[in-house]
Structure formats: C-alpha cells, structure tokens
N, C-alpha and C positions, 0 to 999 in steps of 0.2 A: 355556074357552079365550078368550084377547083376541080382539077384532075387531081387525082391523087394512086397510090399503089389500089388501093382498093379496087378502084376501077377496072384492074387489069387482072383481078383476081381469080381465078380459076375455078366455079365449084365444082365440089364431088357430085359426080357421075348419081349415085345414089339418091341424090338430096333433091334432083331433076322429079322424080312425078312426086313427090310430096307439093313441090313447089304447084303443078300443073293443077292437082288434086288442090288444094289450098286456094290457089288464085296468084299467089305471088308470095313473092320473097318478104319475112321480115324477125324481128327476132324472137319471139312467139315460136313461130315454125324452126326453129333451129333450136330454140330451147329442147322441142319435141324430138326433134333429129339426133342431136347430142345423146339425151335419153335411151332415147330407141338403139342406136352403135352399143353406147356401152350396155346394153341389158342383151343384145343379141351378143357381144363377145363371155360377158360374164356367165350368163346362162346358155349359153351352146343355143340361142333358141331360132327355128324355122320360120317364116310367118305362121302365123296359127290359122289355117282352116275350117277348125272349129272352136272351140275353148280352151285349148292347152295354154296360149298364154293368155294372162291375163293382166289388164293394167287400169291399177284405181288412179285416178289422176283427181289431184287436190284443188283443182280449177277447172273451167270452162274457158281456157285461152287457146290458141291459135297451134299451140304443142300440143293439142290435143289430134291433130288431125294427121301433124306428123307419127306419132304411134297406130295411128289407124290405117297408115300406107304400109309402112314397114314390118310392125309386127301383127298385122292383121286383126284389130280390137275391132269393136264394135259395139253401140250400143243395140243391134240389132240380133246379136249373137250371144251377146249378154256377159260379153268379156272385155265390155268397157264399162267401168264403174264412176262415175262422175261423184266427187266428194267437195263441193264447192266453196272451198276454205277462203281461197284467193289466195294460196299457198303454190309458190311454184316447187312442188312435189311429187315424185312420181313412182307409188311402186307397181314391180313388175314380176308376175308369179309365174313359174315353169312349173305345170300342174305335175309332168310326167317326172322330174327329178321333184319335187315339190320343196325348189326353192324359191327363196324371195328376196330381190333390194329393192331396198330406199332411197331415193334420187331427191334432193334438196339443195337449193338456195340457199346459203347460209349470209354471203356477205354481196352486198350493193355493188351494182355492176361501174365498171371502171373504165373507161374508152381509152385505150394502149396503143391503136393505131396511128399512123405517119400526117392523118388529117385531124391531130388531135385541136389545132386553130379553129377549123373549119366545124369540127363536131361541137367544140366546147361554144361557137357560135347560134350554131343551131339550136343545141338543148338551151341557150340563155333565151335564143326567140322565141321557141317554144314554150317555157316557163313563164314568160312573158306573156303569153295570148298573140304574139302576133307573128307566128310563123306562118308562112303561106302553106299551100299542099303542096306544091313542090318541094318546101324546105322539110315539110315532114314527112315525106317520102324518101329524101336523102339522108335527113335522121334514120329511118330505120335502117336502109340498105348499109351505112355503114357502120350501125350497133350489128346489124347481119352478119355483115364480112367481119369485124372485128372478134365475134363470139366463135363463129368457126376456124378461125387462127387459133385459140387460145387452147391450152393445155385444158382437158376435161376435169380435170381436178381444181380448176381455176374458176370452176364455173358451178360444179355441182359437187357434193360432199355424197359421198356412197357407203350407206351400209347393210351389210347383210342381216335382213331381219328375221322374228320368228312367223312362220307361215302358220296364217289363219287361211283356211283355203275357202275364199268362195263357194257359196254355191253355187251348182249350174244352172245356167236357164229354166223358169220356173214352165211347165205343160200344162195346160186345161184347156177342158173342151168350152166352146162357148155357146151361149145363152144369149135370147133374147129380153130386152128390158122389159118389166112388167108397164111402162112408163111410154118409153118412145119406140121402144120395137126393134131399138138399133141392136147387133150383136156384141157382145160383150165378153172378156174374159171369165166365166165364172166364181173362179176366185175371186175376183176381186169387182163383184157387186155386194151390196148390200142388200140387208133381208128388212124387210121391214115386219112390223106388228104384225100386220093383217098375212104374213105369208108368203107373200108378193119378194121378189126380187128387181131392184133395180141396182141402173149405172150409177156410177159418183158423180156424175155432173146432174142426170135426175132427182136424185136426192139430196145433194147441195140445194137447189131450188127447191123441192120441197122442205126442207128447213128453212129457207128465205123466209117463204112466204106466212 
C-alpha cells in the first residue's frame, strides 16, 4: 500500500475509547464522534448518567456506538432511541435546558485527501466486487482520516429543532407467563380470553398454531 499524509495523522485523544469500545476505527465511528463534539459544545452537555441526554439516531450504524461513549446513551437507560431510517441523522436532546438539534447528511461524501489516486483506486475495486480485505480496510481508514480533517459543516448540516421530549424509561413490576413461566415485563404481556396473561413470543405461537 502507499504511504501517504494520512498515515501520519494524529487522532484526537477523545476518539481513543470510542475506537477501543467499537473495535476499530472506520467512518461510521467518526460520523458518531463528529456528532457527539458538536452536540456536547452546542448543548453545554456532560455525559449523561442517567437520561438527561438523549439521542434518537436514524440508523443502526457504527455512529451509534460513538454517542454511547461519549454522551452516555444507552439503549439500556432508555436514552438511546433507535429509529432505523438508514438515514445518517442524529438528534440530540439536553432534557435539563430542554433543547434539541438535528445532525444530518445532506450531500455525498467526497475524498479531499492527498491519497486521492490511491482512494479513487480503491472505491473503483470495491465497486467492482473485487477489492481484497485489505483494500477495504484501507478504504475505510482513509474515508476515516479524511472525515476528521474536514470542517464539521462539511459533513453534517445542524439545526435547532422543536423538542418533543421523550419519555423516560418506562417501570413495571414483572409477571410470570401464563404459558412458559418465564418473567416478563407486565406491561407488555398480553391477556388472553380466558384471563390468563402471557409473553409475546407465547402468544405469537399460539396464533401460529
């Protein structure tokens, strides 16, 4: 492979346990990084602890995991909201000021970097079908490094929206299924005819059958 500036490129300090937490570098994880900067300067925001912030993300990509380092989401806390558009979109709500932006994609990424030869080789083999893993792993790192050079406004279009505020994480006690015995969130069993409560996956199969 060339050398090139890239190689030599220095990440931010910051962007280290997203990477560790993630598994590796690629630009997925930087989309989420970028995100994450600008919604922590824009909204003054802490990691969240609990639910104070909050981030709907419009996909299920790899930026998702970078807002779960940095601003503390979770879909276990109930302050990650997953909205699976396949829209690279991210908003991000500060419960305690109870504001909100929009973080979007607007226009098709562009490789500006100094291996522009090198990169414009690569996405043609990989268009092709026959990049190796090698060549698609230097494809990402350098769409990587070229995305964190670039002006954040070069990447994502921001605006300040009107806050709908989530709810919080929803509490109930749990229940045993009428069916298989396992415990379950009560709310969200179903009742049947006879009285009886079950799980949704019991009662999917009994509709099956």
């Amino acid at each position: 492979m060339e050398n090139t500036e890239n190689d030599k490129f220095a990440l931010p300090d910051d962007i280290k346990p997203t990477i560790e937490f993630h598994g590796h570098l690629c630009p997925g994880l930087v989309y989420g990084y970028l995100v994450a900067k600008a919604a922590i300067d824009l909204l003054g925001l802490q990691r969240s602890m609990d639910e104070e912030v909050v981030a709907i993300c419009e996909n299920d990509s790899c930026a998702v995991d970078a807002l779960q380092v940095m601003l503390g989401t979770s879909t276990g806390k109930g302050n990650l909201i997953l909205k699976d558009y396949g829209k690279n979109a991210y908003t991000i709500i500060n419960r305690t000021d109870q504001k909100a932006y929009r973080f979007a994609r607007t226009q098709s990424y562009r490789y500006n970097g100094e291996a522009s030869k090198e990169f414009d080789r690569l996405d043609a083999a990989i268009s092709a079908g026959t990049a190796t893993k090698r060549q698609k792993w230097r494809h990402k790192l350098l769409k990587a490094y070229d995305l964190l050079s670039k002006p954040f406004d070069d990447v994502f279009s921001t605006t300040e929206v009107e806050l709908v505020m989530p709810p919080f994480a929803p509490l109930a006690r749990s229940a045993a299924c009428a069916k298989c015995g396992e415990m379950a969130m009560a709310t969200k069993m179903v009742a049947l005819d006879s009285g009886e409560h079950v799980c949704r996956p019991c009662h999917g199969h009994t509709k099956q059958r």
